[in-house]
N, C-alpha and C positions, 0 to 999 in steps of 0.2 A: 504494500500500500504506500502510495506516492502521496504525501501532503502539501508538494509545493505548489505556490499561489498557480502557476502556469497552469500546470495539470488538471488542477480545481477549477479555474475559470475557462478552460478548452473542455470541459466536463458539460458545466454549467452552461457553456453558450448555445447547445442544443435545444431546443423547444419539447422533445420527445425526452430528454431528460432531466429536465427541469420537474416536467409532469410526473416522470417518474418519483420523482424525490418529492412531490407533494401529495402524493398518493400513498408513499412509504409513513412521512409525516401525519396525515391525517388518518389515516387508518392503521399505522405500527405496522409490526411485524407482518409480512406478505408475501405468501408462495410466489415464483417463476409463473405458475399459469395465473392465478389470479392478477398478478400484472398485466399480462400480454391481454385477459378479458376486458380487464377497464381502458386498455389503453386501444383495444380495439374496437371499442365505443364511437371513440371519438378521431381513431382518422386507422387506415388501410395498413396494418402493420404485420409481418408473418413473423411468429415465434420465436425464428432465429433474431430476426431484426430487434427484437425486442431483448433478447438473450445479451444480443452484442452490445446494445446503452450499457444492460447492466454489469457489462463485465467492464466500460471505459467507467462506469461512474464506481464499480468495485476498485480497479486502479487506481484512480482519482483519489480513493480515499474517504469517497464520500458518501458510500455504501458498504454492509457485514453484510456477507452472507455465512446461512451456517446449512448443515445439514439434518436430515431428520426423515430418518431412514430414506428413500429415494426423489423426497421431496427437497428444493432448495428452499429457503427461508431468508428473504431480504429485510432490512431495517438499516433506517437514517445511521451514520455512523458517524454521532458525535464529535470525535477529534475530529472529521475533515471540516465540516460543517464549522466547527472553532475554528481550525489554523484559516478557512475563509474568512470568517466573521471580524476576524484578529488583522487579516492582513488590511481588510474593509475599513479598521479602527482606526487606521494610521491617517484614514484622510479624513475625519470627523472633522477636526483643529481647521484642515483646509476650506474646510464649507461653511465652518460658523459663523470666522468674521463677515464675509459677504453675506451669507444669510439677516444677521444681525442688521449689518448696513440696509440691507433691503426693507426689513423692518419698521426701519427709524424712518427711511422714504417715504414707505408708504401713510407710514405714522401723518410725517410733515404732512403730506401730498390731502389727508383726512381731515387733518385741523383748518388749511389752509380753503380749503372749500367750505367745510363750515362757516370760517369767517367769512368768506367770499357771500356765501348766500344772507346769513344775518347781516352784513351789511347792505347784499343789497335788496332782502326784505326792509330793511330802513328806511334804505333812502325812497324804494317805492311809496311808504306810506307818508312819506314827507310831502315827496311832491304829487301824491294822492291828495293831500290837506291844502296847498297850497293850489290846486287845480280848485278846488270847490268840489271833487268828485266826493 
């Protein structure tokens, strides 16, 4: 099993194994054919196809499999799932400050039209008053 970010995110950039890992996730532990079932739901996939995600997403690291008597047995496999998460952490710091800035813009951009409008609900009723209206 391969932990490096590379392998984990050329894992992950599959559509077909992305699903697989969220199917693993929300239902736990799940036979080789109960996969290829659900995943055959939802687009044209034959067994081996389905076979071969899970053996790049077992590389990956991102998948256990275990046995049990002639069935295989898939589940999310924590560490890889980490060493992604972890490598993901390192650009948190890089998204704040701009997120923040963003923030405080929109902030301005909010107060600033409030003023905008209360003042110029003001001055309509002024020169409302000053018409005779």
């Amino acid at each position: 099993m391969d932990h490096a970010p590379a392998r984990v995110f050329e894992a992950l950039g599959d559509p077909v194994r992305r699903r697989v890992l969220e199917l693993l996730d929300s239902a736990g532990e799940q036979p080789a054919g109960a996969l290829v079932g659900a995943l055959q739901e939802q687009a044209r996939l034959s067994q081996p196809a389905v076979s071969q995600h899970l053996r790049v997403l077992r590389e990956a690291g991102l998948v256990q499999v275990r046995a049990e008597g002639t069935r295989r047995l898939y589940t999310v496999d924590p560490v890889g799932v980490g060493a992604a998460r972890a490598w993901l952490d390192r650009f948190d710091d890089a998204f704040a400050q701009p997120l923040d800035a963003l923030e405080t813009e929109l902030a301005r951009g909010r107060r600033e039209r409030r003023r905008a409008g209360l003042s110029g609900r003001a001055g309509d009723a002024g020169r409302d008053r000053a018409s005779g209206a």
